[in-house]
C-alpha positions in Angstrom: 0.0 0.0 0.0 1.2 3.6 -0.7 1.1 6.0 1.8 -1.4 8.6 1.6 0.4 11.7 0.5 1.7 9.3 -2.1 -1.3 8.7 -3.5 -2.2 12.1 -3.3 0.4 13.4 -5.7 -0.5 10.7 -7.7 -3.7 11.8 -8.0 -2.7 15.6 -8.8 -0.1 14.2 -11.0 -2.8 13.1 -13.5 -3.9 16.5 -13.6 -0.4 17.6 -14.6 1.4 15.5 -15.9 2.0 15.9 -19.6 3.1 12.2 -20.7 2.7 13.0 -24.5 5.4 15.8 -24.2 8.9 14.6 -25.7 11.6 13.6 -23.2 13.6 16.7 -21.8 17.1 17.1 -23.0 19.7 17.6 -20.3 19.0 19.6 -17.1 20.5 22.8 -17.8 20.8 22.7 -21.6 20.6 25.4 -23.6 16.8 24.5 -24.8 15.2 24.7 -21.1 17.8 27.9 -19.9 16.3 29.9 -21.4 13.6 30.7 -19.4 15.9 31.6 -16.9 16.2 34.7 -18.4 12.7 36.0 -17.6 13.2 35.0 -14.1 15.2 38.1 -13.1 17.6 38.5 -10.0 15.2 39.3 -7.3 12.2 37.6 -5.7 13.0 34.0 -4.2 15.5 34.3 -1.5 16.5 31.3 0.3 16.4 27.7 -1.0 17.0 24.8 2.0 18.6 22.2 0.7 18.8 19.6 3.4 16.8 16.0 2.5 13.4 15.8 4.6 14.1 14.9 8.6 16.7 17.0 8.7 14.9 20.1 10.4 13.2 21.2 7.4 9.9 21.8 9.2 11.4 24.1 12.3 13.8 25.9 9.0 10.5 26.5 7.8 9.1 28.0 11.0 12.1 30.0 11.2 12.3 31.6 8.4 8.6 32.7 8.7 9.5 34.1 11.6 12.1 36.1 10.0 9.3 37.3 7.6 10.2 35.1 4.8 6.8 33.2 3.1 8.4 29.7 2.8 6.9 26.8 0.6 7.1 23.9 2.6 6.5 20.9 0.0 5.3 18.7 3.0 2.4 21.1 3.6 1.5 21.7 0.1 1.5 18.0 -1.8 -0.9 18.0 -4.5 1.5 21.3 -5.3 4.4 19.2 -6.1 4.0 17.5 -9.3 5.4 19.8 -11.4 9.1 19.5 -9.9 8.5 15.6 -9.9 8.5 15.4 -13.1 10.5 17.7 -13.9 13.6 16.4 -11.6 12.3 12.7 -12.5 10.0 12.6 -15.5 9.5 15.0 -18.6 8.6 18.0 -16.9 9.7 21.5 -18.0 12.3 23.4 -16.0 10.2 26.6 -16.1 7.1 24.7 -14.4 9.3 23.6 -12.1 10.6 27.3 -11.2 7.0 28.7 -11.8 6.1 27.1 -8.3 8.8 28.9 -6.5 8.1 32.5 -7.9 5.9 34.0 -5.5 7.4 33.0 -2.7 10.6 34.1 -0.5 11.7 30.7 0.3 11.3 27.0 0.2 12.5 23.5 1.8 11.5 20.1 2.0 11.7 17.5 -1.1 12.2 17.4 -3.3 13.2 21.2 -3.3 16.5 19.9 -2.0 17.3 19.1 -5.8 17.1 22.2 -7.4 20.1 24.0 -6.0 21.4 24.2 -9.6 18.3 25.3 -11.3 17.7 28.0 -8.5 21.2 29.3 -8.4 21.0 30.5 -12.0 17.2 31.5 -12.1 17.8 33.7 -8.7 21.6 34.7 -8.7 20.8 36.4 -5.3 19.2 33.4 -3.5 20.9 32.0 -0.9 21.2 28.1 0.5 20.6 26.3 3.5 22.0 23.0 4.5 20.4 21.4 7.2 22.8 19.1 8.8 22.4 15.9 10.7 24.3 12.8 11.6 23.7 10.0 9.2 22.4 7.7 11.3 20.1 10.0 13.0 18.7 11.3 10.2 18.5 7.5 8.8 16.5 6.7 12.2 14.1 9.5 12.2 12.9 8.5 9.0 11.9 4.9 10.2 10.0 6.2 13.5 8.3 8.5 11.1 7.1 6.2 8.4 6.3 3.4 11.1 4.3 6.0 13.2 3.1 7.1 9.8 0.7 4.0 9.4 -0.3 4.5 12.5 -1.8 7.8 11.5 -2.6 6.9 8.5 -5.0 3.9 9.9 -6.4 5.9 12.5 -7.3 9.0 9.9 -9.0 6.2 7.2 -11.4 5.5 10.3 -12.5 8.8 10.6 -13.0 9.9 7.2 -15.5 9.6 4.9 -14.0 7.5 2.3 -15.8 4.1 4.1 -18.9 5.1 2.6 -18.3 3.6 -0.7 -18.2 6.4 -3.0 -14.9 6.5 -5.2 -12.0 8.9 -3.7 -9.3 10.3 -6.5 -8.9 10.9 -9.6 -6.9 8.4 -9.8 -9.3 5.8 -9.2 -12.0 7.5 -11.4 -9.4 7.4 -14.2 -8.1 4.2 -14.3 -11.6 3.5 -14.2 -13.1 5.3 -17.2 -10.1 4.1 -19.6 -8.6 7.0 -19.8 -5.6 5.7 -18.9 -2.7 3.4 -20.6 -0.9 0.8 -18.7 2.2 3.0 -19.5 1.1 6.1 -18.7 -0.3 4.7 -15.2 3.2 3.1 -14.5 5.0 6.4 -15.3 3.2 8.4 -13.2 4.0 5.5 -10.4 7.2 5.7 -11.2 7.9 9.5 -11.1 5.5 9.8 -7.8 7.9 6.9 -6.2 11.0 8.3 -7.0 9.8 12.1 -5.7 8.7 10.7 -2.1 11.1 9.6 0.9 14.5 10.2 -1.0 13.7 7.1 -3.3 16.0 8.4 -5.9 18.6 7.5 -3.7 18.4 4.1 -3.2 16.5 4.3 0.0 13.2 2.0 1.0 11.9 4.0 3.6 8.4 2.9 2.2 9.0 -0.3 2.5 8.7 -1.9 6.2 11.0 -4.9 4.9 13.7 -3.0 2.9 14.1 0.2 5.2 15.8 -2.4 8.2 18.0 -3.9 5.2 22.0 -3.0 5.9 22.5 -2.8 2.6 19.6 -0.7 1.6 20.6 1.4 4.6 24.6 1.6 3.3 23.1 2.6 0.0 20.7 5.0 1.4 23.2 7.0 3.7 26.2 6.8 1.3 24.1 8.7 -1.1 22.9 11.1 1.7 26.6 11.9 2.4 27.4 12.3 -1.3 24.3 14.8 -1.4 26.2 16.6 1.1 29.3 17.0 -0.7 27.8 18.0 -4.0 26.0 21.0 -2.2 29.3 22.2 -0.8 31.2 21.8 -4.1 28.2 23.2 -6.2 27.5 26.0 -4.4 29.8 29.4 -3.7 30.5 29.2 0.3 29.1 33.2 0.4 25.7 31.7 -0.8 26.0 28.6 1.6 24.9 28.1 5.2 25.7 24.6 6.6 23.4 24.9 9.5 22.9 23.1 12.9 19.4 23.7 14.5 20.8 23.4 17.7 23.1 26.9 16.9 19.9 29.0 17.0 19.5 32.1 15.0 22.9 34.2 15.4 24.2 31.7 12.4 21.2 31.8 10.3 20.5 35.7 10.8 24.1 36.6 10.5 23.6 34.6 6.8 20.5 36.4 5.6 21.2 39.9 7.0 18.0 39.5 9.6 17.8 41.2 12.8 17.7 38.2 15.5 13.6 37.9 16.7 12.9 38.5 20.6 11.1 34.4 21.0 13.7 31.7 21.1 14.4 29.7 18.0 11.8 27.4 17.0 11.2 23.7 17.5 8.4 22.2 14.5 7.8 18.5 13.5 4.1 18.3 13.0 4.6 14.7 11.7 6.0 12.9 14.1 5.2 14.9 17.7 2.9 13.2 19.7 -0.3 14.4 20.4 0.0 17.4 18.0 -3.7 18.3 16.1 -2.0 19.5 13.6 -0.9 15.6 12.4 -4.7 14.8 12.2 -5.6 17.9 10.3 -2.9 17.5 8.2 -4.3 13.9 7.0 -7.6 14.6 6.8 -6.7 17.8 4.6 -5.1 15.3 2.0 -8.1 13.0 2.1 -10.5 16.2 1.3 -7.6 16.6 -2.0 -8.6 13.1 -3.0 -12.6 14.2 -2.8 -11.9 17.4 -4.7 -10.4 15.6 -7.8 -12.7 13.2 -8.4 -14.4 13.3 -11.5 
């Protein structure tokens, strides 16, 4: 079974996704640059670049607080198709950016990705990489997903989809024929490689292959070459490598912000117990399934 906000962007992914559209050429070839031009050098401001469960939630909260509006990509799935397929798919580069233009800031994946793209669209944006030890990071993603179906489980009882009527678009198209077997197991594909850092070899999804040592070799050697790359990619005056525990003296120092009177933040909506904002948050994605149905 997928999780839900899986099926969720698989669901807004049929909306989006243009499967007829010929295959991209490379990345940052000359063909999809040129966009870049009409970007311009000011607007976006602050890309984070750390992998999800690496404090991408409280670096959201933070820069908020610093009066930066930040796209969180964990708050806004059925927003996130467009960068799927670009990064993974056939998607266009400029849809990709188009997401990011009217806002100051953004984190979570797989926004981590695009510190390329963004450099050259917004030669004034800065970067932040959250930082955390391998294994920790490797271990908060397992309590999350496995408290995930918890959630999940407990959500399903309380929402409306028990009734009978169908839920997504996705189940209404594969339905009505509208779909191909290849274009259904494209999508799949793109939505699977865009969720819980799949494209690197990691099986957090999977309650068999997550607790596999050589899954988990894979998974954390690519985390560390991830790492590396965003050092060696981008310019050290445009780089933060950030530890939450610093507070804001680093991260204010960085972006020229006046250090806020309340203390620096502490936000994981997903995985903190008792927090209403973890039920809400479900039962917000199962009201995206209702709204695309056909």
């Amino acid at each position: 079974l997928k999780p839900f906000w899986v099926k969720v962007l698989w669901a807004e992914q049929l909306r989006q996704l243009n499967l007829s559209a010929p295959d991209n050429m490379e990345r940052l070839s000359l063909s999809v640059l040129l966009p870049l031009l009409f970007q311009g050098c000011s607007g976006f401001e602050v890309l984070v670049v750390g992998p999800p469960r690496t404090g991408t939630q409280t670096m959201t909260t933070a820069l908020e607080t610093l009066g930066l509006k930040t796209f969180h990509s964990g708050y806004h799935l059925k927003e996130r198709p467009p960068l799927c397929n670009y990064l993974f798919g056939s998607g266009s580069l400029q849809a990709a950016l188009d997401m990011i233009k009217d806002w100051d800031a953004a984190a979570d994946e797989p926004f981590h990705l695009l510190y390329e793209e963004v450099m050259q669209a917004y030669p004034q944006s800065k970067f932040v990489l959250t930082r955390s030890e391998p294994e920790t990071w490797y271990d908060s993603y397992i309590r999350f997903f496995e408290k995930e179906v918890l959630m999940q489980e407990a959500a399903i009882q309380q929402h409306s989809f028990l009734r009978g009527k169908p839920r997504t678009t996705e189940t209404a198209e594969v339905r009505n024929g509208k779909l191909h077997d290849a274009e259904i197991a494209e999508i799949d594909r793109v939505m699977e490689q865009c969720t819980a850092v799949k494209s690197w070899g990691c099986e957090f999804m999977d309650p068999v292959g997550r607790h596999d040592p050589e899954v988990k070799a894979r998974c954390l050697d690519s985390y560390s070459r991830h790492v590396a790359r965003v050092q060696e990619v981008i310019p050290a005056e445009r780089l933060l490598v950030f530890n939450l525990s610093d507070g804001w003296p680093p991260l204010t120092n960085f972006l020229n912000k006046t250090i806020p009177d309340e203390e620096f933040p502490y936000t994981d909506h997903f995985t903190s117990n008792g927090d209403p904002y973890t039920a809400s948050f479900l039962q917000q994605d199962f009201l995206v399934h209702d709204q695309m149905e056909l």
